[in-house]
MIPA-157495 format. One record per residue: residue number from 1; x, y, z of N, C-alpha, C, CB in turn. Coordinates in Angstrom, 3 decimals. Each point is the difference from the previous one (the first is absolute). Glycine has a CB too. Layout:
<mimis>
    nr         nx         ny         nz        cax        cay        caz         cx         cy         cz        cbx        cby        cbz
   NUM          X          Y          Z          X          Y          Z          X          Y          Z          X          Y          Z
...
</mimis>
This chain:
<mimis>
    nr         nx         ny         nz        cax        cay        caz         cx         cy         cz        cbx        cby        cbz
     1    130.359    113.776     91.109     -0.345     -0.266     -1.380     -1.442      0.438     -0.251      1.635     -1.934     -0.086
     2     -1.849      2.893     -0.835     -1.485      0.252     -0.740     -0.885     -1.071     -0.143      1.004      1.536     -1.257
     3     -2.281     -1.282      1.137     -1.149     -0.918     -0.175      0.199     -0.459     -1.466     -1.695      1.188      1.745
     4      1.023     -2.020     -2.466      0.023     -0.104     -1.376     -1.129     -0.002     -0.350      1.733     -0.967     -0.173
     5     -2.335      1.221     -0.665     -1.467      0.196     -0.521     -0.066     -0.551     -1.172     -0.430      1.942      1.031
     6     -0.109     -3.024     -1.818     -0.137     -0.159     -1.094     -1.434     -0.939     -0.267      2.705      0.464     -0.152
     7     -2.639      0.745     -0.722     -2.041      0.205     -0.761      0.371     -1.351     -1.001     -1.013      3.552     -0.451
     8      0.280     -4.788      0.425     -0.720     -1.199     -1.086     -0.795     -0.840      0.385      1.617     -0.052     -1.008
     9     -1.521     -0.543     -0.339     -0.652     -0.848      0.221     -0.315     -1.452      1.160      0.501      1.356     -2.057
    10     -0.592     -1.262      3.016     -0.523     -1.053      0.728     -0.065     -1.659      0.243     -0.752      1.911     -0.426
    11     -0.527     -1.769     -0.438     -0.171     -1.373     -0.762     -0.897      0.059     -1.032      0.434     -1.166      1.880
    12     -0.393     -0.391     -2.837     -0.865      0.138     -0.840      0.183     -1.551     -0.312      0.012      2.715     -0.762
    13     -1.734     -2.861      0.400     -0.626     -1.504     -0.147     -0.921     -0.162     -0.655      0.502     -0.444      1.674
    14     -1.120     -0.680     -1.352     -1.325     -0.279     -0.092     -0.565     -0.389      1.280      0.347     -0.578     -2.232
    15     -1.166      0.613      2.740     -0.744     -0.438      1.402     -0.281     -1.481      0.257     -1.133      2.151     -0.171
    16      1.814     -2.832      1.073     -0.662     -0.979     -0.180     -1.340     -0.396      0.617      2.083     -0.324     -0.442
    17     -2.565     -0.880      0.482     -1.401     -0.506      0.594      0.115      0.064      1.484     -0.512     -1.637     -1.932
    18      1.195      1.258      2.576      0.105      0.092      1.471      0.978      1.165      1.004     -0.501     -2.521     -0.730
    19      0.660      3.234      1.366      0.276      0.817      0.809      1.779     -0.162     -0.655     -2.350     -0.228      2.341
    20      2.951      0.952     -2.480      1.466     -0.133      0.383      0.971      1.317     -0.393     -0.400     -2.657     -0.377
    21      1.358      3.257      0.391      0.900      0.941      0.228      0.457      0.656     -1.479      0.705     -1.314      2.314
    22     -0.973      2.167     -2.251     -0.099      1.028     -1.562      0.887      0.942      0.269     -2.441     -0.074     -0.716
    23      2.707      0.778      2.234      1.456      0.372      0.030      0.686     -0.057      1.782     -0.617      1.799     -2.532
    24      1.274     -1.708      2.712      0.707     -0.339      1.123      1.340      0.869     -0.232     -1.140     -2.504      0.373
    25      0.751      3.640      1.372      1.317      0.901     -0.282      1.536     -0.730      0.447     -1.734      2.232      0.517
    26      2.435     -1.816     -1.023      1.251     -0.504      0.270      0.292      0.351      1.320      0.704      0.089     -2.221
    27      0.442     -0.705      2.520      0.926     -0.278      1.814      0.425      1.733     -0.405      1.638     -3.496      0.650
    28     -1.790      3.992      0.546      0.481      1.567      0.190     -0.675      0.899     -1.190      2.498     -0.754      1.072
    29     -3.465      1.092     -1.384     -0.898      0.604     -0.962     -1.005      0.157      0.929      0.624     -0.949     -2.249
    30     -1.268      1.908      1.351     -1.165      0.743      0.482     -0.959      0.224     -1.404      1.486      1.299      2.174
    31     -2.792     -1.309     -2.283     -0.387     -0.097     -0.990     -1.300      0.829     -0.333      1.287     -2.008      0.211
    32     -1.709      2.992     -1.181     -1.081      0.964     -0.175     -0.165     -0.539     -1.434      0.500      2.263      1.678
    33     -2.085     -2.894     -1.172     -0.266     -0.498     -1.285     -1.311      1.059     -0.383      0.965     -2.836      0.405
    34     -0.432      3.317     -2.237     -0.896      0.875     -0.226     -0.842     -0.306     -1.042      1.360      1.401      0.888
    35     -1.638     -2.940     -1.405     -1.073     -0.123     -1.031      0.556     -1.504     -0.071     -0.567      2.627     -1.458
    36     -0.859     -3.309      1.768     -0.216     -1.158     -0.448     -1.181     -0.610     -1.131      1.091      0.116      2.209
    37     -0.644     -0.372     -3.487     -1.129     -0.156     -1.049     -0.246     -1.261     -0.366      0.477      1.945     -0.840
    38     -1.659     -2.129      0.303     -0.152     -1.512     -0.250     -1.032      0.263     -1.283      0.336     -1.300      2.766
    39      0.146      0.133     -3.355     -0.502     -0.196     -1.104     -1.155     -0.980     -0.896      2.022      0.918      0.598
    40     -3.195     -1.074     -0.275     -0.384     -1.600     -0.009     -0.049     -0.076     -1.962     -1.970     -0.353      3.046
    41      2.870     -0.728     -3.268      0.367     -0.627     -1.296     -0.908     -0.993     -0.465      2.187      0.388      0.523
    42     -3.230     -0.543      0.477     -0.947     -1.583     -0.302     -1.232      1.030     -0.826      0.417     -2.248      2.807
    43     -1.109      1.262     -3.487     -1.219      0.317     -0.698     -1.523      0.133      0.893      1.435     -1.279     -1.959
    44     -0.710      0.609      3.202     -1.441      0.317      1.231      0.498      0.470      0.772     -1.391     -1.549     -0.004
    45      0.435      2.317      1.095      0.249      0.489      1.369      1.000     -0.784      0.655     -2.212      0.782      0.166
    46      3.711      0.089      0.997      0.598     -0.661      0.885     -0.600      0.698      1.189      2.080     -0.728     -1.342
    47     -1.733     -0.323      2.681     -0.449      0.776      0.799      1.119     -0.002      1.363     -2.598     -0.433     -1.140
    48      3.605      1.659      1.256      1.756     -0.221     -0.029     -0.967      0.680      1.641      2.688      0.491     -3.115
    49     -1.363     -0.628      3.411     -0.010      0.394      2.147      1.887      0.790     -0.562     -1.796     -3.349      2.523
    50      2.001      4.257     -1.278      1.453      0.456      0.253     -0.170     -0.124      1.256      0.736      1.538     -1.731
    51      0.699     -1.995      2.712      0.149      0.461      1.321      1.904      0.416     -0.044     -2.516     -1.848      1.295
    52      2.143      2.755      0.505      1.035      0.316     -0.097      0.376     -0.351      1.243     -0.200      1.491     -1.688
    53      1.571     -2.427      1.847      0.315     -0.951      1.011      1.029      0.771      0.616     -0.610     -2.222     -1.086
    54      0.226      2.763      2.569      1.315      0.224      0.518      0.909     -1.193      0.876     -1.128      2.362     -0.024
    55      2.372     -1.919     -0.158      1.442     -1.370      0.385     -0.824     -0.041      1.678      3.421      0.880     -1.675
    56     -3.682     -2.499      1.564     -0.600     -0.490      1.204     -1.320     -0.053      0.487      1.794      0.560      0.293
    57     -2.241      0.851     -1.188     -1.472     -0.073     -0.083     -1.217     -0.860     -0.521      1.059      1.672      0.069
    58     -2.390     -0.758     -0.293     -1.080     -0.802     -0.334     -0.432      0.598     -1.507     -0.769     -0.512      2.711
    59      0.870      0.267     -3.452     -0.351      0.147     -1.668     -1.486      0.761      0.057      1.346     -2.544     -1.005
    60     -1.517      3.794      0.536     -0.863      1.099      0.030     -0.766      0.005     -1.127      1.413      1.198      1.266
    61     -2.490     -1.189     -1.682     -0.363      0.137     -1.327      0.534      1.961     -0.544     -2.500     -2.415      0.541
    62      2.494      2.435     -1.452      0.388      1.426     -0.600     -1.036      0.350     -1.134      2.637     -0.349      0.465
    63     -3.423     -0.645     -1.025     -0.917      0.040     -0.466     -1.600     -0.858      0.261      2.171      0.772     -1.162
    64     -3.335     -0.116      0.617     -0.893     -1.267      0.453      0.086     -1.173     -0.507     -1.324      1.329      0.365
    65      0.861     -2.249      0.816      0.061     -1.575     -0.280     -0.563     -0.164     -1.160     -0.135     -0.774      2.152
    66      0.855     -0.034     -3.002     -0.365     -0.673     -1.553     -0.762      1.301     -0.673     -0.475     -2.934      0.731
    67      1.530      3.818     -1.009     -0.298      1.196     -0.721      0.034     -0.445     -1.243      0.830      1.594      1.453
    68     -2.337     -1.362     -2.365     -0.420     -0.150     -1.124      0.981      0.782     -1.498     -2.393     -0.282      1.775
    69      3.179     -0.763     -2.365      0.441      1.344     -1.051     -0.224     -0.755     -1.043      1.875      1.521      1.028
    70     -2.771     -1.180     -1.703     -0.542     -0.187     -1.544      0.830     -0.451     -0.802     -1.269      1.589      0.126
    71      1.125     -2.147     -1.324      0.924     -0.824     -0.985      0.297      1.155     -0.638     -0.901     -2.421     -0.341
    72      2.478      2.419     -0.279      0.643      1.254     -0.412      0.089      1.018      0.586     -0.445     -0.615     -1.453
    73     -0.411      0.954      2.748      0.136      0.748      0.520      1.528      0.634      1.158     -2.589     -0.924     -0.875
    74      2.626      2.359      1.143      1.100     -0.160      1.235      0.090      0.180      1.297      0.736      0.397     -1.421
    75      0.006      0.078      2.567     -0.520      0.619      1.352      1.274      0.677      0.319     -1.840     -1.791      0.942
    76      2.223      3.003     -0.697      0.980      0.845      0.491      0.131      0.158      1.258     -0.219      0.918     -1.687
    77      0.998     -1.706      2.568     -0.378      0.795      1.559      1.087      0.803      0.406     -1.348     -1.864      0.940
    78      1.222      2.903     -1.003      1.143      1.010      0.206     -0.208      0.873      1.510      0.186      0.259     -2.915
    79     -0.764     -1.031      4.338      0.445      0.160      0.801      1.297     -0.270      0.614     -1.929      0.061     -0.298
    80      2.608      0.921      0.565      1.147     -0.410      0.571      0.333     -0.887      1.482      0.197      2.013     -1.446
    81      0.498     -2.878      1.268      0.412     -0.673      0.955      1.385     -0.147      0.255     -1.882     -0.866     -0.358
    82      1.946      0.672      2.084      1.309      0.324      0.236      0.792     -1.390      0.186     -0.703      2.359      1.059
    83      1.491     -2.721     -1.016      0.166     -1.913      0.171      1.267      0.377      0.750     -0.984     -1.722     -2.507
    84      1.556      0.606      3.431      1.191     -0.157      0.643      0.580     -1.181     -0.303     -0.687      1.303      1.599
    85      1.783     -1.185     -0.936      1.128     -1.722     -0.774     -1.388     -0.799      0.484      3.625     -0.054      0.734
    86     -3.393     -0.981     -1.743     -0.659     -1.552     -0.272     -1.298      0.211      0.178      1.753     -1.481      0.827
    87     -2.820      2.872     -0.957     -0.849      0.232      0.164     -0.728     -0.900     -1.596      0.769      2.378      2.010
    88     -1.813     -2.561     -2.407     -0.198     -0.478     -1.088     -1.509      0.031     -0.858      1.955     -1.178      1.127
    89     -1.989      1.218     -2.421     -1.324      0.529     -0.598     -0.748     -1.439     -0.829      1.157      2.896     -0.404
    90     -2.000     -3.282      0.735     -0.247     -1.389     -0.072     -1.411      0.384     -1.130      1.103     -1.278      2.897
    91     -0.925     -0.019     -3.829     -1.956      0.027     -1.223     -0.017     -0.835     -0.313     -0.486      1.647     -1.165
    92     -0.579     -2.057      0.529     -0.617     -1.113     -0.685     -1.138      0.530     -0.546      0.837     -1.707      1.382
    93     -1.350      0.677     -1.938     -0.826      0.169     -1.144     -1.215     -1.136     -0.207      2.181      1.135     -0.996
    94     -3.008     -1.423      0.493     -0.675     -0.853      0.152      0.859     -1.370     -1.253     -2.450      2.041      1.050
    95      2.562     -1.319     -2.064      0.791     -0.668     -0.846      1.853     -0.068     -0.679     -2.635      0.326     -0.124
    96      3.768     -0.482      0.795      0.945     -0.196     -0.037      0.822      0.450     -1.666     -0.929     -1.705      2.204
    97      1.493      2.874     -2.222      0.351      0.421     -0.915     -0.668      0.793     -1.312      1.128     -1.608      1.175
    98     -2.621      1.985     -0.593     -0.897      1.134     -0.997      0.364      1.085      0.471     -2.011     -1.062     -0.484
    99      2.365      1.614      1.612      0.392      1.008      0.431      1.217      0.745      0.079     -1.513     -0.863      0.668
   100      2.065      1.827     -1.419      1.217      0.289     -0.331      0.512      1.146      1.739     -0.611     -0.270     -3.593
   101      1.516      0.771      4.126     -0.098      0.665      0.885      1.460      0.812     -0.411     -1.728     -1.601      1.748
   102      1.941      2.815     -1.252      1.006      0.805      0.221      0.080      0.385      1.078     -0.008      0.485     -1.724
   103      1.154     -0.500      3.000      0.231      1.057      0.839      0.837      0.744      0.266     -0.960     -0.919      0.483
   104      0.445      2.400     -0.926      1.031      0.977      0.047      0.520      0.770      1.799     -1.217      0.433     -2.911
   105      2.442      0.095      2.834     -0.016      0.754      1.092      1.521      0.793      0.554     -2.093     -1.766      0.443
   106      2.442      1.666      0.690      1.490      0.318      0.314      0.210     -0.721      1.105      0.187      2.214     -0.858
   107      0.840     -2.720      0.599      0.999     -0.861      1.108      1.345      0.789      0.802     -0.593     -2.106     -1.741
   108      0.476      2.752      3.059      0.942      0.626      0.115      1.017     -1.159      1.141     -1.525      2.701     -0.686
   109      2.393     -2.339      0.620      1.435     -0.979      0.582      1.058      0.762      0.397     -0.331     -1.757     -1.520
</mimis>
């Protein structure tokens, strides 16, 4: 049986305040994530973290610690990353729901 490839959307939220799971690849998937955006919706500075958790592993930062993003402002990170089953992309924020997020990419199966 052929691979399957299908290009979407990911996930999408708001960030919360403490560390927790924004996407998580599925059982038998493989995952190329090609743009993660965030949005800060608050009227002051957030100051958001990303990691990227591999299944069993130790949670990596992917960006700098308590990366500064201005009120209204956005952040594009369009390094690609490669993820494996239950591998997982973890954020927070300083403040719980100012931060809007998208993650785009392909899930092949």
């Amino acid at each position: 049986m052929a691979d399957t490839f299908t290009l979407k959307v990911l996930g999408n939220g708001q960030l919360p305040n403490a560390i927790n799971d924004l996407y998580a690849v599925p059982a038998s998937t493989s995952t190329i994530i090609k743009t993660i955006t965030l949005v800060n919706t608050n009227s002051v500075a957030e100051f958001i973290n990303l990691y990227i958790l591999p299944n069993g592993g130790t949670a990596r930062r992917i960006i700098p610690k308590d990366c500064e993003l201005r009120a209204q402002y956005s952040l594009i990170f369009d390094d690609e990353l490669t993820l494996e089953t239950l591998d997982k992309i973890q954020g927070d924020s300083t403040n719980a729901s100012k931060v809007d997020f998208t993650i785009n990419g392909v899930e092949k199966s």
